[in-house]
BAKE-968651 format. One line per 8 residues: number of its first residue (from 1); their letters; for each residue x, y, z of N, C-alpha, C. Coordinates in pm, 1 decimal, m for minus. Example, Ala and Ser with C-alpha at 12.3 -4.5 7.8 and 13.67 -1.06 7.14 Angstrom:
1	as	1319.0/m569.0/780.0/1230.0/m450.0/780.0/1320.0/m330.0/780.0 | 1285.0/m225.0/708.0/1367.0/m106.0/714.0/1290.0/3.0/787.0
This chain:
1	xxxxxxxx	12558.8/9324.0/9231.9/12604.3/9308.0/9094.5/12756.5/9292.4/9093.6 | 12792.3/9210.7/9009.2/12937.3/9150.2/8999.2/12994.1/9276.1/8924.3 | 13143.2/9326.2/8940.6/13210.7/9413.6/8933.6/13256.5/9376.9/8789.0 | 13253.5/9408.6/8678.3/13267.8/9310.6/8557.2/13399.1/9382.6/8517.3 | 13460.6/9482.5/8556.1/13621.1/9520.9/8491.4/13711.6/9462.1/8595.9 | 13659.3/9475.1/8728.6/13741.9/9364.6/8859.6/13656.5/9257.8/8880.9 | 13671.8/9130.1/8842.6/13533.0/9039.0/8916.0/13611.5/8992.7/9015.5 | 13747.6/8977.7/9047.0/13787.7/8962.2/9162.5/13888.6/9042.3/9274.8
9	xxxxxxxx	13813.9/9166.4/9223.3/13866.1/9308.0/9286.9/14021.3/9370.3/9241.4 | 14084.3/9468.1/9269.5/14202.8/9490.5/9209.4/14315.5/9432.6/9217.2 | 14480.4/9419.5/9240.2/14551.0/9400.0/9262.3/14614.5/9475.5/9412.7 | 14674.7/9474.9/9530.9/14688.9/9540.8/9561.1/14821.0/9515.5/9606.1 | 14924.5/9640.8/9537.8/15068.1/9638.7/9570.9/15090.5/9662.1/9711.8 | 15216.3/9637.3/9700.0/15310.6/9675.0/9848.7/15291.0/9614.9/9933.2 | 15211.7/9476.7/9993.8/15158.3/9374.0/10023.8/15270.9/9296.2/10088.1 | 15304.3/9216.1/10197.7/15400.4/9158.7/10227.0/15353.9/9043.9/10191.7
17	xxxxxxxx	15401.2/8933.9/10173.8/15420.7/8779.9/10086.9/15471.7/8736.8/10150.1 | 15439.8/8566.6/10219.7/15542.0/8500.6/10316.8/15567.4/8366.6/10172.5 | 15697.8/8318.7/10206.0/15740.4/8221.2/10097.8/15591.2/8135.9/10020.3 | 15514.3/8080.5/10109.6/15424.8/7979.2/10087.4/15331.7/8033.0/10014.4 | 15247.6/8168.2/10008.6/15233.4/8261.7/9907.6/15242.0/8260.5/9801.0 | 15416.4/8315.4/9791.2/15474.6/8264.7/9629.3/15467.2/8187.4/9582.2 | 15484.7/8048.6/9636.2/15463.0/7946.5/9564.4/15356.9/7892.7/9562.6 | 15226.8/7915.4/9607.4/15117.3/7894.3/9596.8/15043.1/7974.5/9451.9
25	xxxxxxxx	15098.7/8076.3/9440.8/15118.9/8188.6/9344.6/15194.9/8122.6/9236.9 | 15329.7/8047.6/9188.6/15358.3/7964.1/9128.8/15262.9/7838.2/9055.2 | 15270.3/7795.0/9176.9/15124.1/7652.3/9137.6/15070.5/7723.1/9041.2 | 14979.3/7807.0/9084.0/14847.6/7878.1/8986.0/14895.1/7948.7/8872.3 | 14988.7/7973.5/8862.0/15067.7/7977.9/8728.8/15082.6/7869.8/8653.6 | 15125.2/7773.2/8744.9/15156.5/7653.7/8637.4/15027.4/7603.5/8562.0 | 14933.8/7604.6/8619.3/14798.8/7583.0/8588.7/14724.9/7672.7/8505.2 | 14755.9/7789.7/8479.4/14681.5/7877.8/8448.4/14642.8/7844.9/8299.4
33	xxxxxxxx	14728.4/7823.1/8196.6/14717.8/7814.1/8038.0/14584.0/7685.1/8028.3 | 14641.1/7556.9/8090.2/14547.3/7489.2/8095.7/14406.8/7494.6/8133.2 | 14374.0/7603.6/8250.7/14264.1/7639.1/8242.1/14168.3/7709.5/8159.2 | 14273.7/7810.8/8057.7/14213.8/7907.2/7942.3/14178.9/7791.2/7846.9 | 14230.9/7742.2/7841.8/14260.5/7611.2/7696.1/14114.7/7491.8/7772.4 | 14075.4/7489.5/7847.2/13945.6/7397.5/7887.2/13856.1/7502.9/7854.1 | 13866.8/7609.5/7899.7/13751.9/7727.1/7902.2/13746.7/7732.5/7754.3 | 13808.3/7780.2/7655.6/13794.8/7868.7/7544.8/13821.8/7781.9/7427.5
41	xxxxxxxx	13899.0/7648.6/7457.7/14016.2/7627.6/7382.4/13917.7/7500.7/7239.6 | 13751.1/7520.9/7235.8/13675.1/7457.8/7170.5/13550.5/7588.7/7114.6 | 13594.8/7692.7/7149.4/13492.8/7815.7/7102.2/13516.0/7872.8/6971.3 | 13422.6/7912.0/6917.3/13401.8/7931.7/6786.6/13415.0/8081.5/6757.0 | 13441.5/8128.3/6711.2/13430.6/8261.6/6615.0/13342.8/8382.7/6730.1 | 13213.1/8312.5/6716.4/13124.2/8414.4/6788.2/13130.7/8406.1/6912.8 | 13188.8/8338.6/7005.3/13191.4/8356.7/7105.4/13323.9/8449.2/7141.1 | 13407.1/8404.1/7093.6/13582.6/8460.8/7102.0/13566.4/8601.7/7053.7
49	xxxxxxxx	13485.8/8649.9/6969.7/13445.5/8796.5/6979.8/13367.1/8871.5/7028.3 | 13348.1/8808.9/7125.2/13227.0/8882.6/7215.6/13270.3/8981.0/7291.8 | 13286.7/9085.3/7341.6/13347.2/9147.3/7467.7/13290.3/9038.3/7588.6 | 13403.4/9078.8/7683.0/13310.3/9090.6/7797.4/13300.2/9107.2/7931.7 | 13299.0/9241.8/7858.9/13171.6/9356.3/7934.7/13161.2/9461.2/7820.3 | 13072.3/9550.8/7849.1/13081.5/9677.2/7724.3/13189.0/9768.5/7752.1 | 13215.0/9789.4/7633.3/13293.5/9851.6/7582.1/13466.8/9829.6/7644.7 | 13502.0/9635.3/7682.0/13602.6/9638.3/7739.9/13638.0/9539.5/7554.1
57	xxxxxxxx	13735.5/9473.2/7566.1/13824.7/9353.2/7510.4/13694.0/9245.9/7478.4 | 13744.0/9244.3/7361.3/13694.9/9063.6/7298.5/13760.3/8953.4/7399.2 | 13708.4/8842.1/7401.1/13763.5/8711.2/7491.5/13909.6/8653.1/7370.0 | 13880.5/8675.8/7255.3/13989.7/8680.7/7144.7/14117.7/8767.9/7201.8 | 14108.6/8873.0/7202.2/14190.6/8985.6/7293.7/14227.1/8973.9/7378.7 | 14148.7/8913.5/7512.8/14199.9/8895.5/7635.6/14318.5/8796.4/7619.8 | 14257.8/8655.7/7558.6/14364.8/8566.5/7568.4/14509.8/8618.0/7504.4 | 14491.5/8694.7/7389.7/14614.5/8707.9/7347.1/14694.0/8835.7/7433.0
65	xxxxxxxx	14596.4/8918.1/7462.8/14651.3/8982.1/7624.9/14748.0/8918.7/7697.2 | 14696.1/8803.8/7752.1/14769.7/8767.8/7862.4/14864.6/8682.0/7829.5 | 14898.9/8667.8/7710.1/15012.7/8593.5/7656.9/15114.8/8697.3/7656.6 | 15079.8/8801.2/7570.6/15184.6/8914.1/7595.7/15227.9/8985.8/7733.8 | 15111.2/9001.8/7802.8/15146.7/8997.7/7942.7/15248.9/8891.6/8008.1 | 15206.6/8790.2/7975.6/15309.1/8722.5/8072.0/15432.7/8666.8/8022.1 | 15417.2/8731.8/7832.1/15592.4/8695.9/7783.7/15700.1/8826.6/7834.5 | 15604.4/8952.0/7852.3/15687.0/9059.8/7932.5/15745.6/8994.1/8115.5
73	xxxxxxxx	15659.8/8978.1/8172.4/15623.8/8889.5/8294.5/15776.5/8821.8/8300.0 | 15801.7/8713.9/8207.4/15884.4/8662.5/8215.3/16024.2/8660.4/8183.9 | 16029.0/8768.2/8037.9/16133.7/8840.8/8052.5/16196.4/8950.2/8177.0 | 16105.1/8997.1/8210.3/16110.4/9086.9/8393.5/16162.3/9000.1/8453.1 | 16140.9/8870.3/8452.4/16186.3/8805.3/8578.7/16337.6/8739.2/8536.9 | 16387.7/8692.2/8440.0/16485.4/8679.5/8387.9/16576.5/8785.6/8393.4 | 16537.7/8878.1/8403.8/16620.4/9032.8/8373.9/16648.3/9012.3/8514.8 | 16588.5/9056.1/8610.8/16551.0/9107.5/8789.3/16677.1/8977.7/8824.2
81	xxxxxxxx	16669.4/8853.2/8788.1/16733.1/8759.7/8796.8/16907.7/8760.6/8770.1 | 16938.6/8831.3/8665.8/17054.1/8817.6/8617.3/17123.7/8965.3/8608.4 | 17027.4/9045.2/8649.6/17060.5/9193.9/8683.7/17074.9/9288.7/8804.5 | 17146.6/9377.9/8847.2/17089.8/9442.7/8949.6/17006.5/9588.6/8927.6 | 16861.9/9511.4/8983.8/16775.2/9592.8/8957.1/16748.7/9653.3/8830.2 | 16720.1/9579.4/8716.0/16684.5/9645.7/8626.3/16581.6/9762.6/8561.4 | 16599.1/9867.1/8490.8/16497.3/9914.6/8443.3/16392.2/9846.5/8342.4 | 16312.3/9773.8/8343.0/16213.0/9692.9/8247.3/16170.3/9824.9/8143.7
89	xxxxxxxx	16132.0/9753.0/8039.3/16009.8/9869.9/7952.6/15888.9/9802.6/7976.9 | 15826.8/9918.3/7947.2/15650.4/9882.7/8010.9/15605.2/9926.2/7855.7 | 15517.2/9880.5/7818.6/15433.4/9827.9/7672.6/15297.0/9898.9/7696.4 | 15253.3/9922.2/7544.3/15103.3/10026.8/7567.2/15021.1/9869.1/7521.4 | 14992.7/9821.5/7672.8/14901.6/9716.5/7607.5/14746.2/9730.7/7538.1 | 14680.7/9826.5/7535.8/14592.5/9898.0/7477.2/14599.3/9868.2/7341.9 | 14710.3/9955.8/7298.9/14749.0/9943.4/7152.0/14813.6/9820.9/7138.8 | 14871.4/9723.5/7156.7/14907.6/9627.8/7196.2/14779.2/9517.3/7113.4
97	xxxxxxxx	14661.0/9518.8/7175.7/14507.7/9492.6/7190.3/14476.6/9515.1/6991.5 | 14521.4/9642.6/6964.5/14473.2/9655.5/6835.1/14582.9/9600.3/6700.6 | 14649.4/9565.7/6726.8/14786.9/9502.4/6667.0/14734.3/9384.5/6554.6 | 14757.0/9377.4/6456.9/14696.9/9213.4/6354.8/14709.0/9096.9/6442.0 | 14745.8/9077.2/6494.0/14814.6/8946.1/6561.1/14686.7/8930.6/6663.5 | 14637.0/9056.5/6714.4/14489.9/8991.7/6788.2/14392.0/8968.7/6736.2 | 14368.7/8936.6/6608.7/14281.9/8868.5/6526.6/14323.7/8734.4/6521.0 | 14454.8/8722.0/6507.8/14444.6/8532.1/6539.0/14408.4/8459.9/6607.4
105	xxxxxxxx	14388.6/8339.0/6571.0/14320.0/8211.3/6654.2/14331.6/8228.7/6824.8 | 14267.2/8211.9/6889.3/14296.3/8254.6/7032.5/14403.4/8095.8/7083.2 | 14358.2/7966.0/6942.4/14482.8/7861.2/7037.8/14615.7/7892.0/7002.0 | 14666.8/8030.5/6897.4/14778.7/8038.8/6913.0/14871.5/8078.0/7027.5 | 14772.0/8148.3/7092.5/14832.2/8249.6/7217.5/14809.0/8141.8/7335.3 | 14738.4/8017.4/7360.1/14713.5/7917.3/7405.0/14828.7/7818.5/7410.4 | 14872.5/7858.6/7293.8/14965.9/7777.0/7259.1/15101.7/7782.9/7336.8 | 15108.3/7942.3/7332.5/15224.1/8032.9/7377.5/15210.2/8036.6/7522.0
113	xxxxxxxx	15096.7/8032.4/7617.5/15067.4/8036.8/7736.4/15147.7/7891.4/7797.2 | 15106.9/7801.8/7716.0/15152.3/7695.8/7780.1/15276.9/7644.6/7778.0 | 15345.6/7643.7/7667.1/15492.3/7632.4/7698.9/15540.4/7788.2/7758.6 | 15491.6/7915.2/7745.1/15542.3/7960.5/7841.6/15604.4/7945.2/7975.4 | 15456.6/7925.5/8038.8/15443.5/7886.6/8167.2/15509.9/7769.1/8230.9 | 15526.5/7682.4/8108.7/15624.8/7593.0/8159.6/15773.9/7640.2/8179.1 | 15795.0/7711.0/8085.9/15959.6/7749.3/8092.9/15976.3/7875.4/8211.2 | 15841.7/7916.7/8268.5/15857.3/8056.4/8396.9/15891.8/7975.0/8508.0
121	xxxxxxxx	15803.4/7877.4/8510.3/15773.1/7771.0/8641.9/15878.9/7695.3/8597.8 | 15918.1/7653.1/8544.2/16069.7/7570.8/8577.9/16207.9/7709.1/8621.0 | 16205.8/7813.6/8577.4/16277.0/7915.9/8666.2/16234.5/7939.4/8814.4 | 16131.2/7982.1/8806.2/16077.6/8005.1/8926.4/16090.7/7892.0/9064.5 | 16040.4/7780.0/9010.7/16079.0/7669.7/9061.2/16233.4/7645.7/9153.3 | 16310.8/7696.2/9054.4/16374.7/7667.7/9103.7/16520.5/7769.1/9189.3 | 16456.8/7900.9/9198.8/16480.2/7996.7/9308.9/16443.8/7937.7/9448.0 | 16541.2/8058.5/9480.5/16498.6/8013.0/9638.3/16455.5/8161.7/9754.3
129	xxxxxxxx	16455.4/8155.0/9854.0/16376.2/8276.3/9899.3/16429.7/8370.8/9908.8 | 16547.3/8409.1/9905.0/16621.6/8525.5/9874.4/16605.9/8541.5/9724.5 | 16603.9/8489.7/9636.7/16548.5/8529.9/9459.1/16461.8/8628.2/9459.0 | 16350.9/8561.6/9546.3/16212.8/8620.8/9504.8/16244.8/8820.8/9577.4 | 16304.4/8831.8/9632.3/16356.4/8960.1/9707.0/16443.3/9026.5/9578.5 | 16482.2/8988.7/9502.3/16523.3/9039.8/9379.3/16413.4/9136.9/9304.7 | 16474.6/9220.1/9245.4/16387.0/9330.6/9229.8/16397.2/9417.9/9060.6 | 16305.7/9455.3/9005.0/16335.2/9579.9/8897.0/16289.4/9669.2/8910.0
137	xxxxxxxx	16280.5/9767.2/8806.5/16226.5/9875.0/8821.0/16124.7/9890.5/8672.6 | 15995.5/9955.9/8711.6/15921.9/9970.6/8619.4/15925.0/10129.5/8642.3 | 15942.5/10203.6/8496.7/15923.7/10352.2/8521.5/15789.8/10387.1/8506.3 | 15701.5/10346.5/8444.8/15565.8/10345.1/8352.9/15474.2/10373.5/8537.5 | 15531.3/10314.5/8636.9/15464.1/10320.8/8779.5/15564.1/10374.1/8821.9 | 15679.3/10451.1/8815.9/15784.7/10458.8/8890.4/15848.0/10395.3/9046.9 | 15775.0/10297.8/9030.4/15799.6/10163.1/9154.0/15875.2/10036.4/9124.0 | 15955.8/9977.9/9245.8/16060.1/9909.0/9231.2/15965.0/9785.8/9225.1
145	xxxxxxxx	15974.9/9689.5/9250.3/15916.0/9549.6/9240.2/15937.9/9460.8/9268.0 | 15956.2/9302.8/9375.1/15988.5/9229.1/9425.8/15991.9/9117.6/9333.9 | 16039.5/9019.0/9309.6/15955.7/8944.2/9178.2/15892.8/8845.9/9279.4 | 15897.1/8853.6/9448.6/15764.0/8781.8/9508.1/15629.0/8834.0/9464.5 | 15649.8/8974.6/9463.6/15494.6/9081.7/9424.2/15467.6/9045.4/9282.1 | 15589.6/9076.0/9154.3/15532.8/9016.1/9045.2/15471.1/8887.3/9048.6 | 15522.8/8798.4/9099.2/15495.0/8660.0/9096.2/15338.5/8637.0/9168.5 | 15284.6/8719.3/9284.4/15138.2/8717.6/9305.0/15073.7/8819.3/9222.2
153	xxxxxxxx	15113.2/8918.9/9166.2/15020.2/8994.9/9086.3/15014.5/8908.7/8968.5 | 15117.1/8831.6/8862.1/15064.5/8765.1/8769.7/14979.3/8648.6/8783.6 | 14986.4/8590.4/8929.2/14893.0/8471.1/8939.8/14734.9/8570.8/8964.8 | 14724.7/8666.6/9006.8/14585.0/8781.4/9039.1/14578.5/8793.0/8844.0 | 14665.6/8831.8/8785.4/14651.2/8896.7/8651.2/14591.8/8780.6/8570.9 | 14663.4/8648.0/8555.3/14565.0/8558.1/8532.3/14479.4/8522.3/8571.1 | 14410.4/8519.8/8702.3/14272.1/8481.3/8700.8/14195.8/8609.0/8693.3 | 14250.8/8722.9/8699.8/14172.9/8833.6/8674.3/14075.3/8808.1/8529.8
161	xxxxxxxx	14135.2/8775.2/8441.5/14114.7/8779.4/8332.3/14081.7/8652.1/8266.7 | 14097.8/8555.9/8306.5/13980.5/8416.2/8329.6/13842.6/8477.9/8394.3 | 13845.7/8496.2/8505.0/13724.0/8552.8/8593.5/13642.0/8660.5/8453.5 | 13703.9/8719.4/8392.0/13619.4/8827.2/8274.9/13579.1/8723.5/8174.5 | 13624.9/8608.8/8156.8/13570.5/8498.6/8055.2/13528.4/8430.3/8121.1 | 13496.3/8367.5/8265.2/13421.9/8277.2/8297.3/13308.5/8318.8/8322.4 | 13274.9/8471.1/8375.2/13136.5/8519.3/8404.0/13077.9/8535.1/8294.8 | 13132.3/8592.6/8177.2/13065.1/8615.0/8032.2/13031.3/8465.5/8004.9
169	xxxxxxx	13063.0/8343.4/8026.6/13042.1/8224.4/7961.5/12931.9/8215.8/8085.7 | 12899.5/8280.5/8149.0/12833.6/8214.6/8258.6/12683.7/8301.7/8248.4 | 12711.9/8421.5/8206.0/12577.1/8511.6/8181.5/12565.6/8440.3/8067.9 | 12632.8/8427.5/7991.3/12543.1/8372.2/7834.4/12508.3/8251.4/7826.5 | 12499.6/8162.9/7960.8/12485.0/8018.6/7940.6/12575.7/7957.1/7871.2 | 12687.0/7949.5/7851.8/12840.8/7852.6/7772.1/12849.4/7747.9/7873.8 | 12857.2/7781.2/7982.1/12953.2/7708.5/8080.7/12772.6/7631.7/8206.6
């Protein structure tokens, strides 16, 4: 049975990253919005409120999840960038989840994914391998952070959370 809160197992920090990695990790960033937006980006009402799994997030929720996820994401990396070693704030994405704004249209946050991602990946892009060794600090884990490690945990964080909408479209027959 498929692991339905990990369908593609956890994240796992502290991990060494060789350059090709990261930017392989990049790519799949750049790609990522476009893939939510094929998956979701023609679903109706009842599907976009479905959980899925029990008792996790609506597919409505998730997407707008990971928009906020990765507008923090990218402010972190802007900061780590132009700072030494910053302290980031870490967000109760939970409550976050229950906010008015996750009742809107899931192509708004679709919306936001994609010129996001364009404006991360044109930064990112254009670092070089000493960047990615740049670092912040999250207190919320009290661990420092590479933005090579951010940069593969958000490419894991997005398909984490595709993978929770592609299996639900896939048990319910959508896809």
């Amino acid at each position: 049975m498929t692991n339905l809160q990990y369908p593609i197992g956890p994240f796992v920090y502290g991990q060494p990253h060789t350059p090709e990695q990261v930017r392989e990790a990049i790519d799949h960033i750049a790609n990522q919005a476009h893939r939510f937006t094929e998956l979701v980006g023609k679903w109706g009402d009842d599907r976009l409120d479905t959980p899925y799994r029990p008792e996790g997030w609506t597919v409505r929720q998730l997407v707008h999840h990971v928009a906020d996820s990765h507008m923090n994401a990218y402010i972190r990396t802007k900061l780590a960038l132009t700072e030494d070693n910053p302290t980031i704030k870490p967000y109760e994405e939970g409550e976050w989840a229950k906010l008015p704004d996750s009742a809107l249209p899931a192509s708004h946050s679709l919306v936001i994914l994609s010129n996001l991602h364009d404006r991360w990946v044109a930064v990112l892009r254009g670092l070089n391998e000493a960047d990615f060794d740049r670092t912040y600090y999250h207190p919320g884990s009290g661990r420092t952070f590479t933005l090579g490690e951010v940069i593969r945990n958000y490419q894991w964080h997005g398909e984490h959370h595709y993978q929770h909408i592609y299996r639900l479209a896939e048990r319910n027959g959508w896809v």
